[in-house]
N, C-alpha and C positions, 0 to 999 in steps of 0.2 A: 477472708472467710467470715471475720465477724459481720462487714458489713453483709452480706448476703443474709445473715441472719437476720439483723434487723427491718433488713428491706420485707422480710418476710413475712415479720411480727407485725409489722407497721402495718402491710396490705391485709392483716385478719383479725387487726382492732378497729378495719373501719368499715368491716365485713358486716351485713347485713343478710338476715335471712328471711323468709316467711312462713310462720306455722302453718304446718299443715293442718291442724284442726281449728283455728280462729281466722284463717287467713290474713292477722296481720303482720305487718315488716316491721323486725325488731332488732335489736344489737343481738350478735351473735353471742357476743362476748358473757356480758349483764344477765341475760333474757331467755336463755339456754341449758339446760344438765351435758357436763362430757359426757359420755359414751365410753368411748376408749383413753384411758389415761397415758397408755402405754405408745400408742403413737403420734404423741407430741404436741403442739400445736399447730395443727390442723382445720383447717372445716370441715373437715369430711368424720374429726374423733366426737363431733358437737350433736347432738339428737335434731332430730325435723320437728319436736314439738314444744313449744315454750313453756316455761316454768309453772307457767300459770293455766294450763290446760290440761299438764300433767298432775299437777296438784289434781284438780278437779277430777280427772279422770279416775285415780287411784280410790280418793276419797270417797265417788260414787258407786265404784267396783268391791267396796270394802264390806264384808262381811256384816249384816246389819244383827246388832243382838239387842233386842229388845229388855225389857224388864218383867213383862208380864212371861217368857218362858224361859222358866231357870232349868239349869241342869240338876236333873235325878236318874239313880244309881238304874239300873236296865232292869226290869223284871225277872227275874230267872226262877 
């Protein structure tokens, strides 16, 4: 039983996948956010987008608050 483990471990540290938004091939492992922590190590618990696309994605999706408009109380 153990080894079946390891035989496991071994075929999805040498696992490679490709971002779906940069379209390059990268370690799944390294290069990746889990998804689901809950079911194990997997490739299927690993996102389809790399660490570094999602950075950027979030970061440009992010609420932009300038300087020039501050917050004041509502007119009533």
């Amino acid at each position: 039983m153990e080894l079946d483990k390891q035989i496991k471990l071994s075929h999805l540290l040498l696992a490679d996948r490709k971002c779906r938004t940069c379209g390059q091939i990268k370690n799944l492992i390294d290069e990746f956010y889990r998804t689901r922590k809950d079911r194990g190590p997997v490739s299927s618990s690993y996102s389809y987008e790399c660490k570094e696309c999602t950075v950027k994605r979030v970061t440009k999706k992010r609420k932009n608050y300038s300087l020039s408009t501050e917050w004041q109380y509502p007119d009533w």
